[in-house]
C-alpha positions in Angstrom: 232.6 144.6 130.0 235.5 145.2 132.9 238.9 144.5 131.8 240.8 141.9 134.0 243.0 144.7 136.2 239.4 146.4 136.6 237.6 143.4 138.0 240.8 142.6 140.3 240.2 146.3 141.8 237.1 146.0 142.3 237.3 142.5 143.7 239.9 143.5 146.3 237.6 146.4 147.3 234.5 144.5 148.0 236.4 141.4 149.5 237.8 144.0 151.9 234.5 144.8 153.0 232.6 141.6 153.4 233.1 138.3 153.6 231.0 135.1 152.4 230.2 132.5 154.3 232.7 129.7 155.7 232.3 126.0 154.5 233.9 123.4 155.7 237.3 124.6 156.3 236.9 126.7 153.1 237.3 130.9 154.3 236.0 132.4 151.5 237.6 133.3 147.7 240.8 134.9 147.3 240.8 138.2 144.6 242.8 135.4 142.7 240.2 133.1 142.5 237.5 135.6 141.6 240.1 136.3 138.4 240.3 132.8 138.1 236.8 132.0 137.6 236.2 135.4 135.3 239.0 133.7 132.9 237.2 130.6 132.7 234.0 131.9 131.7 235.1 133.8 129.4 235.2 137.6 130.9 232.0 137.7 131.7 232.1 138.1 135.5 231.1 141.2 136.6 230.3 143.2 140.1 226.6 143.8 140.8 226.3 147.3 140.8 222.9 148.9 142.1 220.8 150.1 139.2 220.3 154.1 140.6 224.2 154.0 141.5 225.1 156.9 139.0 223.1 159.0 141.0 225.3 159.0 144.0 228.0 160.6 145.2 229.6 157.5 147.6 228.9 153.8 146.9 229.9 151.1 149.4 231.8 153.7 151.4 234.2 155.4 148.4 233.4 158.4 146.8 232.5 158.0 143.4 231.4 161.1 140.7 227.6 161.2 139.6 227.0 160.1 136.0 224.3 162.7 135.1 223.3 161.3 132.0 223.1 157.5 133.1 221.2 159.0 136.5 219.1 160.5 134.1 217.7 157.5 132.4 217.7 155.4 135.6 215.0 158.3 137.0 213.1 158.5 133.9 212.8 154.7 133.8 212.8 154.3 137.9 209.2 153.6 138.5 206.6 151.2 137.0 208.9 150.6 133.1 209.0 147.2 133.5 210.9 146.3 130.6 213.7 148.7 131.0 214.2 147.9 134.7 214.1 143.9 133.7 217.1 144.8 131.1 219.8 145.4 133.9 221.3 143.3 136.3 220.8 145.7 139.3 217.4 145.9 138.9 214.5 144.2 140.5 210.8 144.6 139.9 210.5 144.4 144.0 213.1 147.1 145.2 213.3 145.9 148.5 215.6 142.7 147.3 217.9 145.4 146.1 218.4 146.6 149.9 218.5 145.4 153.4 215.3 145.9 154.8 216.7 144.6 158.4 219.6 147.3 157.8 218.1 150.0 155.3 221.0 149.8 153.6 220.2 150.8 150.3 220.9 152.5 146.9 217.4 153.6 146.4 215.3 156.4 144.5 212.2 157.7 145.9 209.9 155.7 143.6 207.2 159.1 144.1 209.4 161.3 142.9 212.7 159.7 141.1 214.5 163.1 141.2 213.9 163.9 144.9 217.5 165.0 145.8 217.0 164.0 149.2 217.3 160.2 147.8 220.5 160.7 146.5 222.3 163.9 147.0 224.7 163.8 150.0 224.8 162.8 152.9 222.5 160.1 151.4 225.3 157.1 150.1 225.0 153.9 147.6 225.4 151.0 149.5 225.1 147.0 148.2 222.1 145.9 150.0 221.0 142.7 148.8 222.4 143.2 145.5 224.7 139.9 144.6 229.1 140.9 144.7 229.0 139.5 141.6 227.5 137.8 138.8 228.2 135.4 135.7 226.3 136.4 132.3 225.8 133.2 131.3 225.7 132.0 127.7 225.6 128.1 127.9 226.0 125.3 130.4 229.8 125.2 131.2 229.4 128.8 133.0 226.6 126.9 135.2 229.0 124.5 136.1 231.7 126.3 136.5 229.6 128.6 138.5 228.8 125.6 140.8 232.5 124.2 141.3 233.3 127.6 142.5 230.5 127.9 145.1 231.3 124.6 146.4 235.1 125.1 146.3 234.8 128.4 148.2 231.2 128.6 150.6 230.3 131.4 148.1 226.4 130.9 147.8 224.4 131.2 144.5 221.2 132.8 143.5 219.8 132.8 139.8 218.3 135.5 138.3 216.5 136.3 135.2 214.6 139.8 134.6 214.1 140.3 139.0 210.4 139.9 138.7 210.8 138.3 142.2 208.3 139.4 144.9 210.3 137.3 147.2 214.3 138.0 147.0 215.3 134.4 146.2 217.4 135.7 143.0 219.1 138.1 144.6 221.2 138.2 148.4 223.8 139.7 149.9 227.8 137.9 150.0 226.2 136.1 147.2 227.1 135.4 143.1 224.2 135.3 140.7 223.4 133.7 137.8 222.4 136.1 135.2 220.1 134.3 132.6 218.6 137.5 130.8 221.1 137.4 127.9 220.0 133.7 127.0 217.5 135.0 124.2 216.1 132.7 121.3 213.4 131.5 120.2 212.1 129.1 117.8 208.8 127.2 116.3 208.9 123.7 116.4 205.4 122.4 114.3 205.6 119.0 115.4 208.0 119.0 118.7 208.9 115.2 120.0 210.9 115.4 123.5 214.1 113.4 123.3 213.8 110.1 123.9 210.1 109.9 123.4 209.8 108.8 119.8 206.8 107.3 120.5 204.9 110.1 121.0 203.1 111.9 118.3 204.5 115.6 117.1 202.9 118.8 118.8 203.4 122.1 118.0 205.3 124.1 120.3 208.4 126.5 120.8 211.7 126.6 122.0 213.0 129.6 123.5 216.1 130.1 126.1 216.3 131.1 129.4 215.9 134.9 128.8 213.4 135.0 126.6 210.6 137.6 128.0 206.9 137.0 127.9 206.4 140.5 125.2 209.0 138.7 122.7 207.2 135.5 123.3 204.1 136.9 122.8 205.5 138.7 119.5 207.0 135.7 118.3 203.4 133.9 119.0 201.8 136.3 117.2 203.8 136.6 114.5 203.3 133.2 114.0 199.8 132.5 114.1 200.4 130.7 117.2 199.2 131.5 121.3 201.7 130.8 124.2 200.2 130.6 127.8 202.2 133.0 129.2 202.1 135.5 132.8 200.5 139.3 132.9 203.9 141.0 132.7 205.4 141.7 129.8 209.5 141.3 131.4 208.6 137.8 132.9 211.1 135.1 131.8 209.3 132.7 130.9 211.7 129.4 131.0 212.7 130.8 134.9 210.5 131.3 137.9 207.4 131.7 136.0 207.1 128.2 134.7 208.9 126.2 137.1 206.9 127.7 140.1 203.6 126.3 138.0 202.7 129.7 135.8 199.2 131.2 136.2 197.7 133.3 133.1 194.5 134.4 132.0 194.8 131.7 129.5 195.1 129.2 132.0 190.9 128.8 132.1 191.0 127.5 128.9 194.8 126.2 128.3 196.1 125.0 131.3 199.4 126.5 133.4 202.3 126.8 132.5 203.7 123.6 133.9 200.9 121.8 132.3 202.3 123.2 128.3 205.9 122.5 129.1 207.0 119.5 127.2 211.3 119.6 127.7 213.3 121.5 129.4 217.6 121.8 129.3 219.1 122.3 133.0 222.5 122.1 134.5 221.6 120.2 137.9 224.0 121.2 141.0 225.6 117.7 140.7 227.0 119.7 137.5 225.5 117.2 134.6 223.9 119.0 131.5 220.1 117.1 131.6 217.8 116.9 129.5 214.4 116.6 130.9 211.1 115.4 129.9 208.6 112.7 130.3 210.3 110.0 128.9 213.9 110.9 130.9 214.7 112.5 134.7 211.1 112.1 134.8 210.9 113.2 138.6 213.4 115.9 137.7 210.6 117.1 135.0 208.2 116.9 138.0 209.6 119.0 140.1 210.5 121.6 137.4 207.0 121.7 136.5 205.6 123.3 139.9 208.6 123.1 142.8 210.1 126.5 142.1 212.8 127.7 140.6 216.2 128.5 142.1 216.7 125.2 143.9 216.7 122.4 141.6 219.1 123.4 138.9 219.5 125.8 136.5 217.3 126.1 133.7 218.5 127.0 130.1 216.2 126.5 128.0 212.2 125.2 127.9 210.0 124.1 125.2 206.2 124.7 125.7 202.8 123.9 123.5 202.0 126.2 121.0 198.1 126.3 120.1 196.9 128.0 116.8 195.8 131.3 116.9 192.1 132.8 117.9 190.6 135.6 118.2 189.5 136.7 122.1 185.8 138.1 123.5 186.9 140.5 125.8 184.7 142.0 128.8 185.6 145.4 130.3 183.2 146.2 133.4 183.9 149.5 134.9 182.6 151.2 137.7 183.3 154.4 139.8 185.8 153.0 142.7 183.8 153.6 145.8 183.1 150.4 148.3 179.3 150.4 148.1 179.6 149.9 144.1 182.9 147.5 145.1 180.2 145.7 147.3 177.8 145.3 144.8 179.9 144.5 141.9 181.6 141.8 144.1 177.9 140.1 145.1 177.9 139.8 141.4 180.8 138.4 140.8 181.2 135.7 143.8 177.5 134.8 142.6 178.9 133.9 138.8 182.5 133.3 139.4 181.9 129.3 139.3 180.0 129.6 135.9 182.5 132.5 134.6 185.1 129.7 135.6 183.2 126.6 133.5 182.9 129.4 130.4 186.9 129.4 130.1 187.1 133.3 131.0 190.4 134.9 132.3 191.5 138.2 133.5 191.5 140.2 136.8 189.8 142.2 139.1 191.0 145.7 140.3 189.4 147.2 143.2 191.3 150.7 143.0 190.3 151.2 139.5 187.1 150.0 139.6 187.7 147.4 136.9 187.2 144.0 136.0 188.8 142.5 132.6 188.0 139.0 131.3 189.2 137.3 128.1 188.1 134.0 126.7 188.8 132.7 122.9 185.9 133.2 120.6 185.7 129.4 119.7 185.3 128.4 122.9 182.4 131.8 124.0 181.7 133.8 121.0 180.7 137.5 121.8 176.7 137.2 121.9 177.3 134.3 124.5 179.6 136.6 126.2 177.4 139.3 126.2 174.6 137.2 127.5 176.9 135.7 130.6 177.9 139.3 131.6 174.8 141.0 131.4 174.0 141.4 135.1 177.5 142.8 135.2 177.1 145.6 132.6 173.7 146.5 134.0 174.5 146.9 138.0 177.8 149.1 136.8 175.9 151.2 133.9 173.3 152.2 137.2 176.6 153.6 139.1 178.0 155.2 135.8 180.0 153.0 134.6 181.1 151.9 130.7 181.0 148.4 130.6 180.9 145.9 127.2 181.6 142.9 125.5 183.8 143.3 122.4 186.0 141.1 120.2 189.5 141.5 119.7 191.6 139.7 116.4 194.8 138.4 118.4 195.8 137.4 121.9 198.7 140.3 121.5 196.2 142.9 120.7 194.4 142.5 123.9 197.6 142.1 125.5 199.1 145.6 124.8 196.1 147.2 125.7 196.1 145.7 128.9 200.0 146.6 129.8 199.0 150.5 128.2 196.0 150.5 130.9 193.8 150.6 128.8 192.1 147.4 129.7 192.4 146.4 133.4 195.7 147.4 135.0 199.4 145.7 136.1 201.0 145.8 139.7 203.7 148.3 139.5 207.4 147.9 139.8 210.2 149.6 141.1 208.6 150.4 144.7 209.1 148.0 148.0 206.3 145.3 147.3 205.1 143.5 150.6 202.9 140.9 149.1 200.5 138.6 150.1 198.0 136.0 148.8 195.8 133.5 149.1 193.8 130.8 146.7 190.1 130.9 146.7 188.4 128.0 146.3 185.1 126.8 144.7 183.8 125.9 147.7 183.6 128.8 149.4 181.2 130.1 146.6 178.6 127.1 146.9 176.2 129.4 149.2 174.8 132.6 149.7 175.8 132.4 153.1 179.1 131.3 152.2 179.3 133.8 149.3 178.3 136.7 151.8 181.1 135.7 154.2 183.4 135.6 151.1 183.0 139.2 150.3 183.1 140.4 153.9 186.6 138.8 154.0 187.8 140.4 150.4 186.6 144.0 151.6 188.2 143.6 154.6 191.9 142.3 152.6 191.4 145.2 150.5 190.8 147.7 153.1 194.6 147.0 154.4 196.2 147.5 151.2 197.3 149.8 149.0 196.8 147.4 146.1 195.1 144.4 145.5 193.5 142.0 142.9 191.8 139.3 141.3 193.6 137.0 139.2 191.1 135.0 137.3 193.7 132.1 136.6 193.2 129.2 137.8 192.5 125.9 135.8 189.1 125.1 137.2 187.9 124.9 134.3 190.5 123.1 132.3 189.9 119.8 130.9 193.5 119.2 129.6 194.8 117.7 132.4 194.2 117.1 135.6 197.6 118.3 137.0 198.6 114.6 138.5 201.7 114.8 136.6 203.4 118.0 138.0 203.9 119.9 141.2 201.6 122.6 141.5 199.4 122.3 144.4 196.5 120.6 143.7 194.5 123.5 145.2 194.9 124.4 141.9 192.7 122.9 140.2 189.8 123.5 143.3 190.2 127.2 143.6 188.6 129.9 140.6 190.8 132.4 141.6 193.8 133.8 143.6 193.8 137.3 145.7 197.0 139.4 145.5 197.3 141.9 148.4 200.1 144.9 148.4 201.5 147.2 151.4 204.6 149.6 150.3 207.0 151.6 152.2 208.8 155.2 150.7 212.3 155.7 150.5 213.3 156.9 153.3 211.7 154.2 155.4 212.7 153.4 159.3 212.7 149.2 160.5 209.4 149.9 161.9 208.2 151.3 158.5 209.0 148.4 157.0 208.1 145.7 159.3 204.6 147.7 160.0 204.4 147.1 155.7 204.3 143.4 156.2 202.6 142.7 159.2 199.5 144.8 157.3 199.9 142.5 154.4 199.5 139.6 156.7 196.7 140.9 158.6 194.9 141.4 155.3 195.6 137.5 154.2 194.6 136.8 157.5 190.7 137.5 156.5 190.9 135.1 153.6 192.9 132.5 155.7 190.2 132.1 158.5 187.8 131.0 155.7 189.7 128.9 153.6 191.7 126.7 156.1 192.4 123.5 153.9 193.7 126.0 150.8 197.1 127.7 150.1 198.6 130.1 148.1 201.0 130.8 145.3 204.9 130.4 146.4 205.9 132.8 143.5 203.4 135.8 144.7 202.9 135.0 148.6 203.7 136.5 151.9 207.5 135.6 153.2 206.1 135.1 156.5 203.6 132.2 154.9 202.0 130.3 157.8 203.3 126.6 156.9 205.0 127.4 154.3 205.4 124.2 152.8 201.9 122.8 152.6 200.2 126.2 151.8 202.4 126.2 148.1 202.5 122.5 147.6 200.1 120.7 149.4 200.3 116.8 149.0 203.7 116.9 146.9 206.3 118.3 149.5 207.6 114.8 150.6 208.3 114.2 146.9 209.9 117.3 145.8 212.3 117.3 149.1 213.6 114.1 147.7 214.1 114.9 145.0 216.2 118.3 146.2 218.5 115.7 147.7 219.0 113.7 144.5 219.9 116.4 142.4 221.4 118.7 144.8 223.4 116.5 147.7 225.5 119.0 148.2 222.6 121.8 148.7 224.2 124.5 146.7 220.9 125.9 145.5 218.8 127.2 148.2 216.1 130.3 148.6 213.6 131.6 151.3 210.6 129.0 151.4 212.3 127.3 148.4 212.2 123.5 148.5 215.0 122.4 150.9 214.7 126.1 152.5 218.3 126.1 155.0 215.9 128.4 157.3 216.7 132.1 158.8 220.1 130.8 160.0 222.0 130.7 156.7 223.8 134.3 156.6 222.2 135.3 152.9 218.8 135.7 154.5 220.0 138.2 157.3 218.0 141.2 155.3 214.9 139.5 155.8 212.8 141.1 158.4 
């Protein structure tokens, strides 16, 4: 941790350099009331320093000295470790939030080759990007509210951020201080959880965790407990933060529900600065919105309590086939001509073109493996004629499926630590109900995948899911009418120009494009979607925007909380976004 003369140094060195935002006739922080606000969270302010920065010789214009050994782990660990990159406060999953893509100003790696010299070896410098001044390591609710006094006191904006799993910069921006929420880590079983003030609800099993609590220790904890936790496909994911506020897809979801559907309670500190705590039986719209609206704009979440269902065992079907488009074809006419049944059956897992594989799970109470067998049998023939390995097995835990899957060995993640230009789209039933409209389908998906360099199937919707029926939260109800979501990726290298970059994003979009023309009344997924989302507002949350925009205003008059195509989004004027492209 910095000392207090060490903060003040660095303070007066970055305040030199740039400037936050007026407000009002507020003209930004003195170096003063930066050490202020450090003393009354107890030390724990700190500058956001750019995860590869050892690695340079100059950072934000002053010549610093390499630190071999801490450049050393930071290339090791550079590309695709998604835990180790989610343990620092510089890091992002999405590297382009740690730079200025209008700019390319950057502290950057080259994600190909982490110990290409050209990277960082002069006359290649360290600068800030998008990387917040500053940031609070928060351990409990006063440093949230301190946090906000400040912001409003001074114009200095806020962002939150949890592990940077963020494929669309809202928890990070530059001028800006950030809430760091990793270090909140606890968890704990609850066997029969009521939410406060609900005493007239029966007990359900469930667990507690706080804010930083990642999806592998949930998991862990799950496991170790005889328990499963709906939970996200990366292992780093927070799960109280983005994940579960934005609505939380999962290959459990067929069978389970979302995320937002298993949350019972959560604790927040609300920008009006009151500690909340918020269920179904009090700040009922605030539990709402929570459960669907997004995170980063409604307060700040410290801790959640989810459902906890006992243990099962998982069938598991791993079709494999040799990646070429006429066996993608095929094994797509398949697929679109079973995906509503798959759906019904409770299976969950993804598709990926560029390894030729397609992973499903569903618990073996609900399809036991000779069922399983029996409803992918068309699947396992038509891949065993182009070579491929394909089976139905049965695995003893959720987690041992699980690790498999983050090792590659049964379907494959995204990647981290490259420039992710993503798009998506939801797909609805609908659009399956033909053979005409199942052929147009799959015209459409070839031609999204052919302008990527990554893209997938995530089998994760709650079509099937008889739990609820989603009324009672803010996730789009396209939801509930789509079987699956596509995921569409375009990169740039590290040396990158504008047009690089720009070209990157307009390719994503022109792939979404295909599914959009065919799907006009759906939407897609504000957590994973393209930041240049045609009607932004509609396409993530359909029929409940009116709602959740009052409900911005009630908790947040003062609109302290804002992110791109958040609820209450200020727009491309507000001086945080101006590395947006």
């Amino acid at each position: 941790m910095f000392n207090h003369l060490a903060l003040s140094l660095i303070l007066t060195a970055i305040l030199a350099s740039a400037q936050t935002a007026d407000i009002s006739q507020n003209k930004g922080p003195t170096a003063q009331d930066w050490a202020n606000l450090n003393a009354t969270v107890g030390g724990r302010l700190a500058p956001g320093i750019p995860w590869p920065e050892p690695c340079f010789s100059s950072f934000n214009g002053n010549a610093v000295t390499p630190n071999q050994a801490q450049c050393t782990f930071v290339q090791q660990n550079f590309f695709n470790n998604h835990l180790n990159r989610s343990q620092v406060f510089g890091g992002f999953s999405a590297t382009q939030y740690e730079s200025c893509m209008s700019t390319g100003d950057q502290c950057e790696l080259d994600w190909t080759n982490p110990t290409n010299p050209l990277a960082f070896a002069p006359p290649s410098t360290c600068k800030q990007g998008s990387i917040p001044n500053f940031f609070i390591d928060v351990k409990n609710q006063n440093d949230v509210i301190a946090a906000f006094k400040f912001s409003k006191s001074t114009g200095v904006p806020l962002v939150i951020k949890n592990t940077g799993h963020d494929f669309k910069g809202r928890s990070s921006g530059p001028g800006t201080l950030a809430l760091w929420m990793h270090n909140m880590k606890y968890i704990n079983k609850v066997p029969k959880f009521v939410p406060e003030g609900c005493s007239r609800t029966p007990g359900q099993s469930a667990i507690t965790f706080g804010a930083g609590q990642q999806f592998q220790e949930i998991f862990q904890f799950a496991h170790d407990n005889n328990l499963i936790v709906v939970g996200g496909s990366d292992q780093s994911v927070g799960a109280a933060g983005g994940w579960g506020q934005g609505g939380g897809h999962s290959s459990l979801t067929p069978v389970f529900g979302m995320g937002a559907d298993r949350t019972l309670q959560y604790k927040v500190v609300t920008p009006d600065g009151a500690f909340r705590t918020v269920n179904a039986c009090q700040n009922e719209d605030l539990f709402f919105a929570l459960r669907g609206g997004g995170g980063g704009t409604f307060g700040v979440v410290l801790e959640a309590t989810m459902m906890a269902s006992p243990a099962d065992s998982f069938t598991v079907a791993n079709i494999n086939w040799p990646p070429t488009n006429a066996n993608l074809e095929a094994v797509l006419a398949v697929f679109l001509n079973n995906a509503t049944s798959f759906a019904q059956q409770g299976w969950g897992g993804y598709l990926t073109p560029s390894i030729g594989n397609l992973i499903l799970t569903v618990p073996t109470s609900t399809l036991s493996v000779k069922n399983g067998q029996k409803a992918m049998q068309t699947l396992i023939d038509v891949t065993k004629t182009m070579g491929g390995v394909s089976n139905v097995t049965q695995v003893a835990t959720f987690l041992d499926w699980f690790n498999a899957y983050v090792q590659g060995r049964e379907g494959a993640q995204d990647n981290v630590g490259l420039p992710n230009a993503l798009t998506s789209r939801l797909i609805p039933q609908k659009n399956h109900a033909t053979a005409q409209s199942r052929a147009q389908l799959s015209t459409a998906l070839i031609s999204a995948f052919n302008n990527t360099i990554f893209s997938q199937i995530h089998f994760t919707t709650p079509f099937g899911f008889k739990g609820s029926n989603g009324s009672d939260t803010s996730v789009n109800p396209i939801w509930r009418t789509s079987l699956y979501q596509v995921i569409l990726v375009n990169t740039w290298f590290f040396d990158s120009t504008l047009a690089d970059r720009q070209a990157a994003y307009a390719q994503g979009t022109k792939a979404a494009n295909f599914l959009r023309a065919i799907t006009p009344s759906s939407g897609a997924y504000h957590n994973e979607a393209d930041i240049h989302e045609p009607n932004h507002e509609v396409s993530f949350w359909g029929s409940n925007v009116q709602k959740l925009n009052q409900i911005k205003s009630k908790y947040d008059p003062d609109h302290l909380l804002d992110c791109w195509h958040c609820i209450g989004w200020k727009g491309l004027t507000d001086p945080r976004y101006k590395c947006y492209i």
